[in-house]
C-alpha positions, 0 to 999 in steps of 0.5 A: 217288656222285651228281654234277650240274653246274649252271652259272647263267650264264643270267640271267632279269631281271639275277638269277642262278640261285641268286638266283632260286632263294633266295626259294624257301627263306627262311633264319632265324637259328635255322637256321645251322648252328655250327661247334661239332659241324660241324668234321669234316663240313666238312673232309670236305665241303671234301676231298670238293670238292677231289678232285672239282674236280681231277678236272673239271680245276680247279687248286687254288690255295690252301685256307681262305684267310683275311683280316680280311673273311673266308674262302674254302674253295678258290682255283683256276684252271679254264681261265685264269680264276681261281675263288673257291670256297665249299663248303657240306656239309649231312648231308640234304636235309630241310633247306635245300640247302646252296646256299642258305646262301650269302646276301648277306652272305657273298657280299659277304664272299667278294668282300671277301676275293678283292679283298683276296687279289687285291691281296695277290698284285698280281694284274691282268688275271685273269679271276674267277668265284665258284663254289659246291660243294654237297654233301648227305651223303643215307644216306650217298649223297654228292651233289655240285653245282657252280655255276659264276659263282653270283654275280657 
């Protein structure tokens, strides 16, 4: 198993990294990928993740946490800071990488949903960050990157 780290707390004109990085790769309509035979990929991707984020010291939370805005794959606390967390698994890196299917929207559904999780359990005086896990399942070498802040 691969494994890289990639934190993107540099910034480079108020942009994080996976912002710059996007205009990279533009990303269509037709290119989502449906959830119709994608199922058990993302549960393994999000098993995958879980494994690989407690064992680099995350305490893992609560999973697939839902509300009216959205869903976030893993809430966490790594360090006294408490972590949103959106897993994407793609099958190759012949595609988009899958860090790059985080957009705008669904980040601003992710933050959506963490203020109304964060109201819910009357959280105050927390620190949060949004984390992105990206996993690519190359000829069956799984390859997993975490971005730690990936977008504020």
């Amino acid at each position: 198993m691969v494994i890289k780290f990639i934190t993107s707390n540099i910034r480079r004109k108020n942009k994080t990294l996976l912002e710059s990085l996007h205009k990279i790769f533009t990303i269509r309509k037709g290119d989502k990928l449906h959830r119709n035979g994608n199922c058990n990929k993302g549960r393994y991707g999000e098993n995958m993740a879980a494994k690989y984020l407690k064992t680099h010291g995350y305490k893992i939370v609560e999973r697939n946490y839902y509300c009216k805005f959205g869903e976030i794959d893993v809430i966490a606390l790594n360090e006294d800071m408490l972590v949103f967390i959106e897993i994407k698994t793609r099958s190759s890196k012949k595609t988009i990488p899958p860090e790059f299917t985080v957009t705008k929207p669904k980040q601003n559904k992710i933050k959506k949903t963490a203020r109304h999780y964060i109201g819910k359990h009357s959280i105050l005086n927390r620190d949060c960050r949004f984390d992105i896990v990206a996993i690519t399942l190359d000829n069956g070498e799984p390859s997993v990157i975490l971005y730690k802040n990936a977008f504020d």
